[in-house]
LOVOZA-365913 format. One line per 3 residues: number of its first residue (from 1); their letters; for each residue x, y, z of C-alpha. Coordinates in pm, 1 decimal, m for minus. Layout:
BEGIN
NUM> A> X:Y:Z  ... .
// end
This chain:
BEGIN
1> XXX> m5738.4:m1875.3:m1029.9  m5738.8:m2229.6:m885.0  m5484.1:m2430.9:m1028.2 .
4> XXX> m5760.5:m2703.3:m1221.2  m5929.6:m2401.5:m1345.8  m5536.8:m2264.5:m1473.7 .
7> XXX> m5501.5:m2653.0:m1632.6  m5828.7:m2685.5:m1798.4  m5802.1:m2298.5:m1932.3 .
10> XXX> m5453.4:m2388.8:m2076.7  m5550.0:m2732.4:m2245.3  m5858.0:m2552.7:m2390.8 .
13> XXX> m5632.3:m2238.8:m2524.2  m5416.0:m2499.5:m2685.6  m5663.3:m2715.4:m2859.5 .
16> XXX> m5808.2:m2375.2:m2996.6  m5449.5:m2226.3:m3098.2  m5390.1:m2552.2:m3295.3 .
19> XXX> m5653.8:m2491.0:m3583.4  m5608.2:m2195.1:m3719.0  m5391.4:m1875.1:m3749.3 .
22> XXX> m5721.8:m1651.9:m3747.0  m5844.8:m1778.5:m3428.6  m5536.1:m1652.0:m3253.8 .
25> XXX> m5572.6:m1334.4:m3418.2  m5916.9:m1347.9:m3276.0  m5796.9:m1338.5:m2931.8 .
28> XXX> m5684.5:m1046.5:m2955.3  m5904.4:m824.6:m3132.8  m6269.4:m1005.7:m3093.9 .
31> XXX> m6156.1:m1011.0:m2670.2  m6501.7:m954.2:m2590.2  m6695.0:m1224.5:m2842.4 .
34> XXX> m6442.3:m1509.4:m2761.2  m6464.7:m1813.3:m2496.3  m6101.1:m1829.0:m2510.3 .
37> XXX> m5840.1:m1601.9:m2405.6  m5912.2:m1206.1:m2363.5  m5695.4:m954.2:m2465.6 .
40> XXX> m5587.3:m848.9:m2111.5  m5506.0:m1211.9:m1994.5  m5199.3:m1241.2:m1782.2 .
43> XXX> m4883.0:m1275.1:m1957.1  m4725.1:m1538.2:m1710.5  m5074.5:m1775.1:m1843.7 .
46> XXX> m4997.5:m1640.2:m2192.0  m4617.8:m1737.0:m2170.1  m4709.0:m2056.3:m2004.5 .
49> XXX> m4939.0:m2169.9:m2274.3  m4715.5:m2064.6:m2536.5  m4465.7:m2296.7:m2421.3 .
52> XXX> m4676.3:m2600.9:m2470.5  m4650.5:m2514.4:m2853.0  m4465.7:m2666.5:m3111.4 .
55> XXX> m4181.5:m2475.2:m3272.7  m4342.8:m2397.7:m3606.9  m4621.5:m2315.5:m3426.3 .
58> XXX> m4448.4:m2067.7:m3186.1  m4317.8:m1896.1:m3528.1  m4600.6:m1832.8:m3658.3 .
61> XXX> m4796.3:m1691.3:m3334.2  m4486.5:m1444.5:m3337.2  m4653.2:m1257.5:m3599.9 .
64> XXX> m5024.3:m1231.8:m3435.2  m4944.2:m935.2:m3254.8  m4661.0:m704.4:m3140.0 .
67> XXX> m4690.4:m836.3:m2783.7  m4605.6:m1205.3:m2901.8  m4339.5:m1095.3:m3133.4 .
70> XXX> m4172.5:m908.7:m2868.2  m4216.1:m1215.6:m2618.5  m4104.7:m1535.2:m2865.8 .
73> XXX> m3843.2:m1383.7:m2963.3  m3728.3:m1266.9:m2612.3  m3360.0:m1409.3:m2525.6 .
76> XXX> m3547.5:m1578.1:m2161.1  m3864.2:m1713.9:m2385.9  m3624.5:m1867.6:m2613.5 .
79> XXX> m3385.8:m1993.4:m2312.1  m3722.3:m2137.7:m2089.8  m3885.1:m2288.9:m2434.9 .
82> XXX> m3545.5:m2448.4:m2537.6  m3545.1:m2658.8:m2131.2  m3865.1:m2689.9:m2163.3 .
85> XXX> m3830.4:m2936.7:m2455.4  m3510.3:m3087.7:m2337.9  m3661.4:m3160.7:m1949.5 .
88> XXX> m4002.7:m3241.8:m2091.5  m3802.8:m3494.6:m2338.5  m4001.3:m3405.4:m2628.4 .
91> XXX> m4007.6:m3635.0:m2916.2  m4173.1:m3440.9:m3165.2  m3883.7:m3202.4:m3175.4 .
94> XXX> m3606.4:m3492.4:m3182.4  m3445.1:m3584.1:m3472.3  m3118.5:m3727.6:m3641.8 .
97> XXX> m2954.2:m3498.1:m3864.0  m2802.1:m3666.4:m4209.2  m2569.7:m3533.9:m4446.4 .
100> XXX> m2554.0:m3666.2:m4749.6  m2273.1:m3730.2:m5003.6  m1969.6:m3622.7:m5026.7 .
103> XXX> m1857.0:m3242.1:m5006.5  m1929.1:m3206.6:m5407.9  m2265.0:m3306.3:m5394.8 .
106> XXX> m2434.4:m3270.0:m5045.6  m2809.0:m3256.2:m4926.8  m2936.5:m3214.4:m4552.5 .
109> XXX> m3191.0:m3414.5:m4440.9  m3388.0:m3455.8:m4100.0  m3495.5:m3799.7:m4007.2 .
112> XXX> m3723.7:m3852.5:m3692.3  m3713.9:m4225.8:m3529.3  m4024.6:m4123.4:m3327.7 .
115> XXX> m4237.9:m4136.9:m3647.9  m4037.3:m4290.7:m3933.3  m3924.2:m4661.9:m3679.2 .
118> XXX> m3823.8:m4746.0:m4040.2  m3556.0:m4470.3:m4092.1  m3733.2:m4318.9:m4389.0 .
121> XXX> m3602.7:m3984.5:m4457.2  m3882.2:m3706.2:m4355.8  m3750.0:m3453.6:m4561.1 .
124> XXX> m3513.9:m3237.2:m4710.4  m3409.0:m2946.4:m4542.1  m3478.5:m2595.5:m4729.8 .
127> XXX> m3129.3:m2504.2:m4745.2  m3025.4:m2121.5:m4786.0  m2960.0:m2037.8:m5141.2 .
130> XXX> m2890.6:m1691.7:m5154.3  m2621.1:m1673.0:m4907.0  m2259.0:m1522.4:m5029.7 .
133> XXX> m1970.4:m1382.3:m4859.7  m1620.8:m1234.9:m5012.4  m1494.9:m1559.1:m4964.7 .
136> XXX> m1730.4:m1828.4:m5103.1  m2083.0:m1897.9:m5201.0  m2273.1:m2010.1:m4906.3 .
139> XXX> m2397.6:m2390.3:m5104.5  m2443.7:m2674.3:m4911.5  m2213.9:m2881.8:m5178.9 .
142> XXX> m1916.7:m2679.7:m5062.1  m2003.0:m2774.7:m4633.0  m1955.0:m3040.1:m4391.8 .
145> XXX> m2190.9:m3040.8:m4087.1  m1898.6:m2935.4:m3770.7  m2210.8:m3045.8:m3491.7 .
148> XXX> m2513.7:m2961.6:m3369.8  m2634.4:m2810.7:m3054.0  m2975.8:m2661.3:m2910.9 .
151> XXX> m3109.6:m2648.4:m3218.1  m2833.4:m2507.5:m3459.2  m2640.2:m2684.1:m3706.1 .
154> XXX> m2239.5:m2533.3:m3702.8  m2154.1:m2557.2:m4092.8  m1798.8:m2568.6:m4222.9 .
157> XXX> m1653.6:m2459.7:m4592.3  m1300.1:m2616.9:m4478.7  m1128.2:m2531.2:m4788.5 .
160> XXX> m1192.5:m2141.8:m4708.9  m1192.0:m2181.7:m4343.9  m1537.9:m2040.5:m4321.9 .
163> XXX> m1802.8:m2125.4:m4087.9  m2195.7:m2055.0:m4064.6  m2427.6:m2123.0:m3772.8 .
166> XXX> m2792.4:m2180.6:m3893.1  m3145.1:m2297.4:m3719.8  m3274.5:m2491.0:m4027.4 .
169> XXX> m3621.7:m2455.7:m3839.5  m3672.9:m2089.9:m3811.2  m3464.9:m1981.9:m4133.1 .
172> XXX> m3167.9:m1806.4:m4006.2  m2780.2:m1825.7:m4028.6  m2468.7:m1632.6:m3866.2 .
175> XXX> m2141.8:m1642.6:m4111.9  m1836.9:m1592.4:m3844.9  m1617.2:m1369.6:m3948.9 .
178> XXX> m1293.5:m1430.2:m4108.2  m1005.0:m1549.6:m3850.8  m664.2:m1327.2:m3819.0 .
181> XXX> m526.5:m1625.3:m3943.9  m473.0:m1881.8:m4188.5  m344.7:m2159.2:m4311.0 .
184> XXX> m135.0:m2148.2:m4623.6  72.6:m2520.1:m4588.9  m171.1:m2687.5:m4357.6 .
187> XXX> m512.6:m2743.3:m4231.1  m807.3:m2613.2:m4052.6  m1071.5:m2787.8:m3819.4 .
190> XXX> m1369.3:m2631.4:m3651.9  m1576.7:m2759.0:m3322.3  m1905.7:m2654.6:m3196.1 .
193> XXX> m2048.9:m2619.9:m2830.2  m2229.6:m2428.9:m2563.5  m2151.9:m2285.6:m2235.4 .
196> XXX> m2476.7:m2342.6:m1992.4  m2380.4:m2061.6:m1741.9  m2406.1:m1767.8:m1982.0 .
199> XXX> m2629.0:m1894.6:m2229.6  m2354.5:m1836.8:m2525.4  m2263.9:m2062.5:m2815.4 .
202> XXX> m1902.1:m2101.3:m2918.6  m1663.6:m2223.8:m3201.9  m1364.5:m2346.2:m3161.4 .
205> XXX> m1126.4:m2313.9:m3477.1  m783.7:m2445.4:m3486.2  m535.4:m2386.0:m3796.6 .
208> XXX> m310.1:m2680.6:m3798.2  44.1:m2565.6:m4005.6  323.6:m2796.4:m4076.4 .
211> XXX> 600.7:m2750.4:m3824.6  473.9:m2533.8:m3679.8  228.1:m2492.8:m3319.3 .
214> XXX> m146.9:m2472.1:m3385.4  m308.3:m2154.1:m3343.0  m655.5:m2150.1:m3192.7 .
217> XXX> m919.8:m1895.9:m3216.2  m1288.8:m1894.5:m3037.6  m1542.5:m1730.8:m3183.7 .
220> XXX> m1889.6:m1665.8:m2949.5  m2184.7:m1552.4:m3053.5  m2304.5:m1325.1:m2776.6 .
223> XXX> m1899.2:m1138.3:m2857.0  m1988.3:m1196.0:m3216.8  m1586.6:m1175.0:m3275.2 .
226> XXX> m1323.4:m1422.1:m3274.8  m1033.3:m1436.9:m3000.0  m694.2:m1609.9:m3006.3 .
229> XXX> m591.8:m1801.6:m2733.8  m288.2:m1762.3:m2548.7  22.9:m1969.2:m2698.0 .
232> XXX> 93.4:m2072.2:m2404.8  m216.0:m2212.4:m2272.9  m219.2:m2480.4:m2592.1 .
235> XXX> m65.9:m2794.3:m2541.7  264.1:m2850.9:m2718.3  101.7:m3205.5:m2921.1 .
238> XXX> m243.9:m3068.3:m3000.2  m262.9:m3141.6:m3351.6  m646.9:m3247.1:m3494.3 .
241> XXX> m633.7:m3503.2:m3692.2  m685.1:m3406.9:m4080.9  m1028.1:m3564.5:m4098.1 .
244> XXX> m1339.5:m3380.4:m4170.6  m1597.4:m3636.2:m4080.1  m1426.6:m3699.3:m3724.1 .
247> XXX> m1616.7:m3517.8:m3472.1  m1555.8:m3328.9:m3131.7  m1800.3:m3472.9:m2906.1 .
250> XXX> m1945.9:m3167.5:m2625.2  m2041.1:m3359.4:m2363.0  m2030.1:m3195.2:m1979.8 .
253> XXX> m1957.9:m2842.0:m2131.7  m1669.1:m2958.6:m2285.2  m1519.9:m3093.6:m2674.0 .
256> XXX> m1331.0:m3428.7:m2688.2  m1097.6:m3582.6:m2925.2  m863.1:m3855.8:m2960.4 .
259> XXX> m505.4:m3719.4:m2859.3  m169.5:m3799.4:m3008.4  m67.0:m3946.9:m2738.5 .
262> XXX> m131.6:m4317.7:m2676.3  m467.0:m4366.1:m2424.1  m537.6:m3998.8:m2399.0 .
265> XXX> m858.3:m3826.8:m2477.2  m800.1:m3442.6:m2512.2  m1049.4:m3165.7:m2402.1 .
268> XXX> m1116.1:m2831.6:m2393.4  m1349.7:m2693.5:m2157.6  m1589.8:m2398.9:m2341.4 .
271> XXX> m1701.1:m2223.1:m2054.9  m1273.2:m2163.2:m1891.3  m1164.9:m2197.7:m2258.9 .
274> XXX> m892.3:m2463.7:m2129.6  m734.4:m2792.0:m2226.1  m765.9:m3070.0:m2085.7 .
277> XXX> m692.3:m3498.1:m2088.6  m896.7:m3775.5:m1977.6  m699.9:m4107.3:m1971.9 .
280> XXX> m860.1:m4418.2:m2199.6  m932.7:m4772.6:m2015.8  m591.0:m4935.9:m1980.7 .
283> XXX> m698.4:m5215.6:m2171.2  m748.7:m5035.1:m2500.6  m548.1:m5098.8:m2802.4 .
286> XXX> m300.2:m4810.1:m2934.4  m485.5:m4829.9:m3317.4  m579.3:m4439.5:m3267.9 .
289> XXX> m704.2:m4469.3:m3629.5  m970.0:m4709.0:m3473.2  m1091.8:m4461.2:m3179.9 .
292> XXX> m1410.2:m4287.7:m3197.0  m1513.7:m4040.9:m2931.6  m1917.7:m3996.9:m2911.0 .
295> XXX> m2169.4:m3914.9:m2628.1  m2396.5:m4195.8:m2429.8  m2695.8:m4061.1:m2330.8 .
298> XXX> m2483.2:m3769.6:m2113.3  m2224.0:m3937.3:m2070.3  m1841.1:m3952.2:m2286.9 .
301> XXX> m1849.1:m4282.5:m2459.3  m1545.5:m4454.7:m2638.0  m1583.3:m4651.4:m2915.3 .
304> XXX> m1231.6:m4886.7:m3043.6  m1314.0:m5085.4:m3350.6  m1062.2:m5446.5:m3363.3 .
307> XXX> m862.5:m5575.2:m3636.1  m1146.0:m5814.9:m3653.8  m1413.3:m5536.4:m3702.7 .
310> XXX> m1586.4:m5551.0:m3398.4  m1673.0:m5283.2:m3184.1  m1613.3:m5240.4:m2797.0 .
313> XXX> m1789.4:m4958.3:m2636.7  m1689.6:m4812.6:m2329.6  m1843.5:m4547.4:m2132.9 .
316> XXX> m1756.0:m4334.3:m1852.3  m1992.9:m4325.9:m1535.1  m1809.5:m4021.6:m1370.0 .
319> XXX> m1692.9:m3751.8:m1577.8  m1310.4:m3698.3:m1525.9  m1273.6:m4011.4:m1364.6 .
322> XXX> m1091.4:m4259.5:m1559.7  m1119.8:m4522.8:m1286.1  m1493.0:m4481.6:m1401.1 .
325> XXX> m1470.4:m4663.4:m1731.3  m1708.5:m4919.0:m1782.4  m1771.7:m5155.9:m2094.3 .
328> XXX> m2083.8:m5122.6:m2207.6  m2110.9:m5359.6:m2460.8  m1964.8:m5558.0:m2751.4 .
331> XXX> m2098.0:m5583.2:m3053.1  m1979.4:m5848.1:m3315.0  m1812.0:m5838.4:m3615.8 .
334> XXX> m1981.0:m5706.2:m3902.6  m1940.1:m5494.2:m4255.2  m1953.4:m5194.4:m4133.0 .
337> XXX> m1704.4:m4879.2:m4178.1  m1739.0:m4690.8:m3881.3  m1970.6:m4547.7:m3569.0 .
340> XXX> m2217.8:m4295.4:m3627.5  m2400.8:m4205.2:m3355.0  m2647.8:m4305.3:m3115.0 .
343> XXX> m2978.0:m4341.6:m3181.4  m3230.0:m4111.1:m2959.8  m3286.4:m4396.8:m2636.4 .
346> XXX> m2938.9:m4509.1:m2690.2  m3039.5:m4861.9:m2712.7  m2887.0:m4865.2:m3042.9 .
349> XXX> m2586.3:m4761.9:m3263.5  m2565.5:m4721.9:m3579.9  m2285.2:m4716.9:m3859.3 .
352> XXX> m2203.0:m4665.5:m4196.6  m2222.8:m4967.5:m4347.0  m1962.8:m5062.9:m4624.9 .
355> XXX> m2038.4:m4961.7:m4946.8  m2395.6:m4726.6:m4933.1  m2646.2:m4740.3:m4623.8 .
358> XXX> m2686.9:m4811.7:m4287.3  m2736.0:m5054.4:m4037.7  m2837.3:m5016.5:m3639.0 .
361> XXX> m2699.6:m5286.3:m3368.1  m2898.2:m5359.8:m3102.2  m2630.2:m5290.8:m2808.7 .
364> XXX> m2821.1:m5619.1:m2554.7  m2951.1:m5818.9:m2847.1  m2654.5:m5809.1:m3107.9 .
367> XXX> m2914.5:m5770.7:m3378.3  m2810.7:m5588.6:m3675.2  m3069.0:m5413.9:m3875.4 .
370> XXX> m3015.8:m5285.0:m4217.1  m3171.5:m4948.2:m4258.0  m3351.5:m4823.4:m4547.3 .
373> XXX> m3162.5:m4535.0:m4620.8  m2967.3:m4592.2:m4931.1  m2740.6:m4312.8:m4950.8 .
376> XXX> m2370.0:m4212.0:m4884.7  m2372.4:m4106.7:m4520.7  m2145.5:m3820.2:m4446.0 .
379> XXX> m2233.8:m3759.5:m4087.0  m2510.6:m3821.8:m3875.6  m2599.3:m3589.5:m3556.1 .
382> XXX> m2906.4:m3595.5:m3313.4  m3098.9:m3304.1:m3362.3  m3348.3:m3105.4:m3120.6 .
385> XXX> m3543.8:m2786.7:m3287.6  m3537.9:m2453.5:m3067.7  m3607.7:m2076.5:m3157.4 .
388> XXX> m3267.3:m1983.9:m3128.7  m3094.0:m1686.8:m3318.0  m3520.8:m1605.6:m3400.1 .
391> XXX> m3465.4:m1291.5:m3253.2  m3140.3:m1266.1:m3312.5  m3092.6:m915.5:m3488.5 .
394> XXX> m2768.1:m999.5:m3648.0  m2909.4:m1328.6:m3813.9  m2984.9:m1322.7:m4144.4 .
397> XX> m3320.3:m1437.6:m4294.1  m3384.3:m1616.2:m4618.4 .
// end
């Protein structure tokens, strides 16, 4: 098969797959009658054109035939689909990720700047509704949004210490188990991330107690258990701050967060399961309060807030390096409470604006834009869709 034959077969499979359900199905058992794809077509041409699908698309396919099933929801289709959209920089499965409200009253929302330039919400999320453990009621009113990666969204119940990973996109959620531990006099935070090399998502959940060190447990998915770390391995001042709308950035397989210490930014790597420290730019203030750790493009970006409310964003060229810092940009003062994120090119960031709403700064132009979105921000995260936990047998459906 000569590669423009391959090319023109594929592009003519996909324009066919795209209109209806019952074509597919034809495919398969009309082989004979059909200008399309036979029955007994290779599976590396199938696979290949399967890949070019969207994500809705590829869950509905799974239920044309046994074959497909098996193959969608195969852990290396799911891996090669979920580069596939990140190399191919696919915009139609990019989105921002808003949570809305405060923990009493909370709605999920996906926004996509590709279609909606003016930040008009796309659409609720269908949230589970029928989800309970022994501890509490699985309601979005009772979570914060911990982060998102590949696709899933890590939720957090921080009163209980529960946590649920769920792909909003194909309908299924993990609860983690309950820790050995808990806090009775203190605090809990969670963190989210992903380790590349064995294709395994983590959490990281650390029970803060008064006077006493933190314990920290990692739950993975692929163990589907929780593990303590070793006392001694945790670093005598590793306290999380007792904010739940502060972050953990994962940039280059790691989590960050502003450390207790004056200029450092802890770490801890997800793949060795160790701490770590970055040093800040020398030239940044000792207001930790005023320190926000986020990713630039793939890079670890710091963001330090002034007395005077403006915003100086620093980012580092060469991860580890802290002779790398560069600043980026500043943007002037404005009335805004604090950094969100950045927005998909990273040619803007945007904030929570004081009061209700948003606003975007353009980081070359200094133009502020207020945003359309009239709502309490809780969080904001960028948001890619992916088939993972699809064939996951220990995810639940709803």
């Amino acid at each position: 098969m000569t590669s423009i034959f391959r090319f023109s077969l594929i592009n003519t499979v996909l324009v066919i797959f795209r209109k209806s359900r019952r074509l597919c199905q034809n495919i398969i058992s009309e082989s004979s009658h059909t200008m399309a794809v036979p029955g007994n077509f290779p599976e590396d041409l199938i696979e290949e054109i399967l890949l070019k699908l969207p994500i809705k698309s590829l869950i509905r396919f799974s239920e044309v035939c046994k074959s497909w099933n098996s193959l969608i929801k195969s852990p290396n289709f799911i891996y090669t689909q979920l580069n596939h959209t990140i190399q191919s920089n696919n915009q139609n499965d990019s989105h921002l990720l808003l949570l809305e409200g405060l923990l009493s009253s909370t709605k999920i929302f996906l926004l996509h700047p590709a279609h909606n330039p003016t930040f008009d919400v796309d659409k609720k999320l269908t949230e589970p509704s029928a989800i309970n453990t022994t501890a509490v009621s699985f309601s979005l009113k009772n979570f914060s949004v911990v982060g998102t990666c590949n696709g899933l969204v890590c939720l957090a119940n921080y009163i209980h210490g529960v946590a649920v990973i769920w792909n909003p996109i194909v309908r299924k959620y993990v609860i983690l188990p309950s820790c050995s531990v808990r806090s009775l006099s203190g605090f809990v935070r969670f963190a989210f991330g992903y380790v590349s090399r064995t294709n395994d998502y983590k959490v990281l959940k650390t029970v803060v107690c008064d006077q006493k060190p933190s314990h920290v447990e990692v739950w993975s998915l692929a163990r589907g258990s929780w593990m303590s770390l070793d006392a001694a391995i945790i670093p005598p001042d590793f306290k999380p701050r007792d904010y739940s709308y502060l972050r953990y950035p994962f940039v280059n397989g790691a989590l960050h967060w502003v450390g207790l210490r004056h200029g450092v930014i802890m770490t801890f790597d997800m793949s060795t399961e160790l701490f770590g420290e970055i040093m800040m730019p020398e030239v940044v203030t000792r207001d930790a309060e005023n320190k926000f750790i986020s990713k630039y493009r793939e890079s670890l970006a710091l963001l330090c807030k002034s007395n005077e409310n403006s915003i100086h964003i620093w980012v580092m060229k060469e991860y580890g390096s802290a002779d790398s810092w560069i600043q980026l940009s500043t943007l002037p003062q404005g009335s805004w409470t604090r950094p969100l994120c950045f927005t998909e090119s990273c040619d803007e960031l945007v904030l929570q604006r004081d009061g209700v709403g948003l606003q975007s700064v353009d980081l070359k132009s200094k133009t502020v834009n207020k945003l359309p979105v009239n709502i309490y921000l809780y969080s904001m995260n960028s948001y890619t869709e992916s088939l993972v936990l699809l064939g996951d047998s220990n995810a639940v459906s709803y």
